[in-house]
matplotlib code that plots the C-alpha trace (Angstrom):
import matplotlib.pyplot as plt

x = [-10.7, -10.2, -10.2, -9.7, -10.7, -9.1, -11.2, -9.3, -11.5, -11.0, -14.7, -16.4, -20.1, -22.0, -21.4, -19.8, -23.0, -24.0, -20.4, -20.7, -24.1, -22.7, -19.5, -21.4, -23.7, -20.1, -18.9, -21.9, -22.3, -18.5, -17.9, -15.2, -15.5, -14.2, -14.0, -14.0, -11.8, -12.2, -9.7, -10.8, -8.0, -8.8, -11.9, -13.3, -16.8, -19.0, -17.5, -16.9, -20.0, -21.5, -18.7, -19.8, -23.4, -21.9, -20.1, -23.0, -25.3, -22.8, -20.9, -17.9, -16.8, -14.3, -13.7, -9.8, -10.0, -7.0, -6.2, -6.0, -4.9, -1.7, -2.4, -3.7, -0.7, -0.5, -4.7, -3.9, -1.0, -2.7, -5.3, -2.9, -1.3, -4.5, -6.1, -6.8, -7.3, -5.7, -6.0, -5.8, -7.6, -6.6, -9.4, -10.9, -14.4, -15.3, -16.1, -13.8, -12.2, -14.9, -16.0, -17.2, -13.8, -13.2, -14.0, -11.5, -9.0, -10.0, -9.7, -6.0, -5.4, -6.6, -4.6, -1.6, -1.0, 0.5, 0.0, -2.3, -2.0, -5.1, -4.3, -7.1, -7.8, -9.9, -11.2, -14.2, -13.0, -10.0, -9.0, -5.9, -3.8, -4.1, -4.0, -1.1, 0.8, 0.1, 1.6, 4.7, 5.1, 4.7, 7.2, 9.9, 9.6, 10.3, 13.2, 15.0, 14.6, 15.4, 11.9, 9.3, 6.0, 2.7, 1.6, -1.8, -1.4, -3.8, -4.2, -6.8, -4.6, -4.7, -1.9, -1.5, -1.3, 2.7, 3.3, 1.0, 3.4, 6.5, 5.0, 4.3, 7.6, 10.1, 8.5, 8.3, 9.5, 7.9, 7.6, 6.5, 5.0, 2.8, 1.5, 5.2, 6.1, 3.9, 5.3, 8.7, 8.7, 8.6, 6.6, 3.7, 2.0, -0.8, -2.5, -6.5, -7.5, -10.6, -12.4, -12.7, -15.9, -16.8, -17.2, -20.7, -20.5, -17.6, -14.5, -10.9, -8.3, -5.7, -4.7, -2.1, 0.6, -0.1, 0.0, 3.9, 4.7, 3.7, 5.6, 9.3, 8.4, 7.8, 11.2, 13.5, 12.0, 13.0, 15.8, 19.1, 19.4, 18.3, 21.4, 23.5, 23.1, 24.7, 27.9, 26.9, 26.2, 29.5, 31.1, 29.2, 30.9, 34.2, 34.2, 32.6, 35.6, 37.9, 36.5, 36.1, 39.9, 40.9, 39.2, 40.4, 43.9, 43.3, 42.4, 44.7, 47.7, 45.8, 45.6, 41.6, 41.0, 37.0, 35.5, 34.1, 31.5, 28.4, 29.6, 30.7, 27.3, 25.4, 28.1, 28.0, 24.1, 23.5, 25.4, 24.2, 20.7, 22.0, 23.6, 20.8, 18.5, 21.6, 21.3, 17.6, 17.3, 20.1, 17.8, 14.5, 16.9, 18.0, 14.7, 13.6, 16.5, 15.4, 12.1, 13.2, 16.1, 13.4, 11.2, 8.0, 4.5, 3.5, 0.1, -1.6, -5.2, -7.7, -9.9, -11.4, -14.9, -16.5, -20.1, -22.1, -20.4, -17.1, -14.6, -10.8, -8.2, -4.9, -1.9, 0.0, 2.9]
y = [18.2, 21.2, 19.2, 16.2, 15.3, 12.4, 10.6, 8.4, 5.4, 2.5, 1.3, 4.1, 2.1, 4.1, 7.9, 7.5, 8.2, 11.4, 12.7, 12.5, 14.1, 17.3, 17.0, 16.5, 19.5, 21.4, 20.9, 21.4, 25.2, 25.4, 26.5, 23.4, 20.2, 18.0, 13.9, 12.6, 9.3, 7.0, 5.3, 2.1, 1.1, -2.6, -1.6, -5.3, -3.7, -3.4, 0.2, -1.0, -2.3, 1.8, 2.7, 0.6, 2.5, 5.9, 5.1, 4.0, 6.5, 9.2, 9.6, 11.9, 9.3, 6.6, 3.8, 2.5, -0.4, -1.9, -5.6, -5.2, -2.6, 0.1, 2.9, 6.8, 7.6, 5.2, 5.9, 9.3, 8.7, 6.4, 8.9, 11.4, 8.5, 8.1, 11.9, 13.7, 17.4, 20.3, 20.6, 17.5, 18.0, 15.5, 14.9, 12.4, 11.1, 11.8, 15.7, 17.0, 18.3, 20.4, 20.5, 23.9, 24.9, 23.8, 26.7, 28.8, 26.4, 27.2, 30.7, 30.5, 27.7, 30.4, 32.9, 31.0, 29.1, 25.8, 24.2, 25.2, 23.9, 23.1, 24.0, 23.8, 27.2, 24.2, 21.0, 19.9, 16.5, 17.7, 16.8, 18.4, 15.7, 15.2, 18.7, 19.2, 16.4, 17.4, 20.9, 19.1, 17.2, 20.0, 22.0, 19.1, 18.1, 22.0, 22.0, 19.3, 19.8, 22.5, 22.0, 24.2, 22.5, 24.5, 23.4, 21.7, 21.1, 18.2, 15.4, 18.3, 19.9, 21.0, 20.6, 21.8, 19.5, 20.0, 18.8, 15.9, 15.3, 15.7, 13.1, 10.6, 10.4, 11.7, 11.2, 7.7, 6.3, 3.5, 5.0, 8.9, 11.9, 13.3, 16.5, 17.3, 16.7, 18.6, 21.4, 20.6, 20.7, 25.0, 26.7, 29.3, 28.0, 29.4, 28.2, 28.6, 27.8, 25.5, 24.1, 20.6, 19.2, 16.3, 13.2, 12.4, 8.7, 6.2, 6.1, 7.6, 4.8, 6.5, 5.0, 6.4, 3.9, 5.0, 8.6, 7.5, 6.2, 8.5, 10.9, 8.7, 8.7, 12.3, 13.2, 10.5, 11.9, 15.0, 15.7, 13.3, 14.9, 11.9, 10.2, 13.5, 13.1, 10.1, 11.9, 14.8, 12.0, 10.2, 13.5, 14.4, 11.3, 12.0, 14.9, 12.8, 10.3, 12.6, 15.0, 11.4, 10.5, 13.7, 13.5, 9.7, 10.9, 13.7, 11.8, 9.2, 11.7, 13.0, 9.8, 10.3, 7.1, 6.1, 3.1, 4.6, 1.9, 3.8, 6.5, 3.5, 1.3, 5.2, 5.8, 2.4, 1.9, 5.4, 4.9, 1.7, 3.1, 5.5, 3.5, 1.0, 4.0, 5.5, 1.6, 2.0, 5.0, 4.1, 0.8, 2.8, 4.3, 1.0, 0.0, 2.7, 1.3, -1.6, -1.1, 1.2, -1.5, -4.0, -2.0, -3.4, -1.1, 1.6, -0.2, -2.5, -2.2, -4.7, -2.9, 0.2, 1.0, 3.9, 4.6, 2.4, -0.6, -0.1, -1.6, -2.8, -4.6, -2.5, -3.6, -0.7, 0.5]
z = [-41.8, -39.4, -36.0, -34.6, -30.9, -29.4, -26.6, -24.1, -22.7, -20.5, -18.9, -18.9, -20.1, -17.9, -19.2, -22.5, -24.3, -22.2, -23.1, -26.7, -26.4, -24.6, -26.6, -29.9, -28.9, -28.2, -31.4, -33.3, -32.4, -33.8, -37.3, -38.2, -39.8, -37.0, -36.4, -33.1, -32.2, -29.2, -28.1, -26.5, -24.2, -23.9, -21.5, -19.7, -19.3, -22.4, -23.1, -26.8, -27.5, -26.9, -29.2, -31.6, -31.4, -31.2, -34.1, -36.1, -34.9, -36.0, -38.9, -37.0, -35.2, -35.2, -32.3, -32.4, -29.9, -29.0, -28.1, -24.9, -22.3, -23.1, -20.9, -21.0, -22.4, -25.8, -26.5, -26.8, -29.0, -31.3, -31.9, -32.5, -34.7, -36.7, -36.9, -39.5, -38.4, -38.8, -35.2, -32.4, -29.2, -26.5, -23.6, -21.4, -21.2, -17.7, -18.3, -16.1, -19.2, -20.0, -24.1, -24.0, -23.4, -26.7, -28.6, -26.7, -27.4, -31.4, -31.2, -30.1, -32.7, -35.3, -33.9, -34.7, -31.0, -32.2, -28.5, -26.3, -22.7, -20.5, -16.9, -13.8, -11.8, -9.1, -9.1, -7.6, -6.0, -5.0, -1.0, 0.3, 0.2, -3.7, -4.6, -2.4, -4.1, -7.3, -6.7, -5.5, -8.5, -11.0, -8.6, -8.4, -11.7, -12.8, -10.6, -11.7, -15.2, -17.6, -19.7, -17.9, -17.7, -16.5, -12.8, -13.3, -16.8, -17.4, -20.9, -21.8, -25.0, -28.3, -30.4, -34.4, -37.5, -36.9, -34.1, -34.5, -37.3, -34.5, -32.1, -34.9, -36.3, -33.6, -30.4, -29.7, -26.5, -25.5, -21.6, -22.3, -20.2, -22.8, -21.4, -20.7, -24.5, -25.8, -23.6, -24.8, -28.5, -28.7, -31.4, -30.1, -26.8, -24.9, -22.1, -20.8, -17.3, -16.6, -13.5, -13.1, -12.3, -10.3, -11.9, -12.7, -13.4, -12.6, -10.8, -11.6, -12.9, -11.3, -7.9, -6.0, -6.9, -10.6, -9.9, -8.1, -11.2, -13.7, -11.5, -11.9, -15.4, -15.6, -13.7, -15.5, -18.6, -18.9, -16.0, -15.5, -11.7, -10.4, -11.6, -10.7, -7.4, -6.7, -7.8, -5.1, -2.1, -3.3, -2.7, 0.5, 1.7, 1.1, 3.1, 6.0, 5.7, 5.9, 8.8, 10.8, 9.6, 11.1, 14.4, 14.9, 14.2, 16.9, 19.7, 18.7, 19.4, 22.1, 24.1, 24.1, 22.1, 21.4, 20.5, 18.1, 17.2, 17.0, 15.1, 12.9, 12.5, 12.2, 9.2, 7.5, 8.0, 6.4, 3.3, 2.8, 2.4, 0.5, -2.0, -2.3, -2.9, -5.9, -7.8, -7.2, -9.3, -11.9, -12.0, -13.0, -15.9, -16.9, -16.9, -19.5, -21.9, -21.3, -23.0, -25.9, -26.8, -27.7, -29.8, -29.0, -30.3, -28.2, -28.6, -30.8, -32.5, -32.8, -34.9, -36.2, -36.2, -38.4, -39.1, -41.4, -39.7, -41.6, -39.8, -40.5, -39.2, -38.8, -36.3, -36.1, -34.0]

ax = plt.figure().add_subplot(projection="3d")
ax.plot(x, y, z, "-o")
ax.set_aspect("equal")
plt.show()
């Protein structure tokens, strides 16, 4: 099998089947025996029941459904998990990760590109405030960690039979920022630029408040400055103290004495904050522990649908 393209769902009923036509029509034109896996991510809608037809109207594809709900993040691991291609292409179904890209994408893979990164040149849907924060978040992510990840990389990446192999046995933290591993593990990478269309049919899953999170996740990932800077306000501190220690013993000996009691309330209110915010971050940490301490699966299948109605049963971390 040369490639493997791994489709992330979660309710998408209304478009699934025009994106396997265009993406079928994609890969069809291509020289490369290929499989195409989607992911059901415990969609509520009757996503799974097109699967289901998909998969028995073609005999590339595979439907791994899980049990319920895991996340973007563990559907495109389990298909990593379960291809079988010499090459993995990670996408979504909404075609703003365009499938006639993926020949491009090929061409560097045969050229000997072990990653190659999917970055967007535009996106249609785009308003200011959303592309603005997404800049920021590439920007402060690169500057607090020493990994270097390409601003506006997307989930849209190919990745080669080896470091599949890497992410199935050595990358598996419960709570992960995929694009950003896949950036981090070396080898050959090349990048391709792409423009994002609009969505034709459905709605984005990703709120804001999920977009905030992925972006903690992303920084306490790969960067501990975060936890560094607790050491640096401690420090700031300090120096306060003793500049304020200094002045009180000034006008002491002076016989200017001052109440002193809003500087006092300013000082104590301030660093309260401050330390609330320090635990707060150290908390987040924990948190991440936390989660890899008890081992739970990434994600758990249901069942596995291929063409001629063949399913199985397979729970799986």
């Amino acid at each position: 099998m040369d490639l493997s393209v791994v489709v992330s769902i979660y309710n998408e009923e209304e478009g699934i089947e025009h994106f396997f036509d265009v993406l079928e029509g994609e890969l069809n034109k291509l020289p490369y025996s290929y499989e195409v896996l989607m992911i059901n991510d415990g969609s509520h809608d009757n996503t799974l029941s097109e699967l289901k037809k998909l998969s028995e109207r073609s005999e590339h594809v595979r439907v791994v459904s899980f049990s319920r709900n895991f996340g973007h993040e563990a559907a495109m691991l389990a298909g990593i998990d379960n291809s079988r291609g010499k090459a993995i292409i990670c996408m979504d179904s909404d075609l703003q990760h365009p499938p006639a890209k993926i020949a491009e994408m090929m061409k560097m893979w045969e050229k000997g590109a072990e990653v190659v990164t999917m970055v967007r040149s535009e996106r249609k849907d785009d308003k200011g405030l959303h592309k603005w924060l997404s800049r920021s978040f590439y920007r402060l992510v690169n500057r607090l960690s020493d990994i270097k990840i390409d601003e506006n990389a997307s989930d849209f990446f190919l990745i080669s039979d080896k470091v599949g192999d890497l992410l199935r046995k050595d990358y598996r933290e419960r709570s992960r920022f995929l694009r950003g591993i896949v950036q981090s593990v070396g080898f050959r990478r090349e990048k391709v630029e792409y423009v994002a269309e609009e969505r034709k049919t459905g709605k984005s899953h990703y709120s804001f408040r999920k977009l905030v999170k992925l972006s903690l996740l992303a920084i306490s990932s790969f960067s501990k400055v975060p936890l560094q800077i607790g050491i640096i306000v401690g420090l700031i501190f300090v120096l306060l103290s003793i500049v304020l220690l200094i002045y009180s013993l000034v006008m002491y000996f002076c016989q200017r004495p001052t109440s002193g009691y809003t500087t006092l309330i300013v000082f104590l209110s301030l660093f309260s904050g401050i330390q609330l915010m320090i635990v707060g971050v150290i908390g987040e940490y924990i948190g991440y522990i936390y989660d890899e301490v008890k081992g739970r699966p990434i994600y758990i299948i249901d069942k596995i649908y291929e063409s001629q109605s063949k399913e199985q049963d397979d729970n799986k971390n």
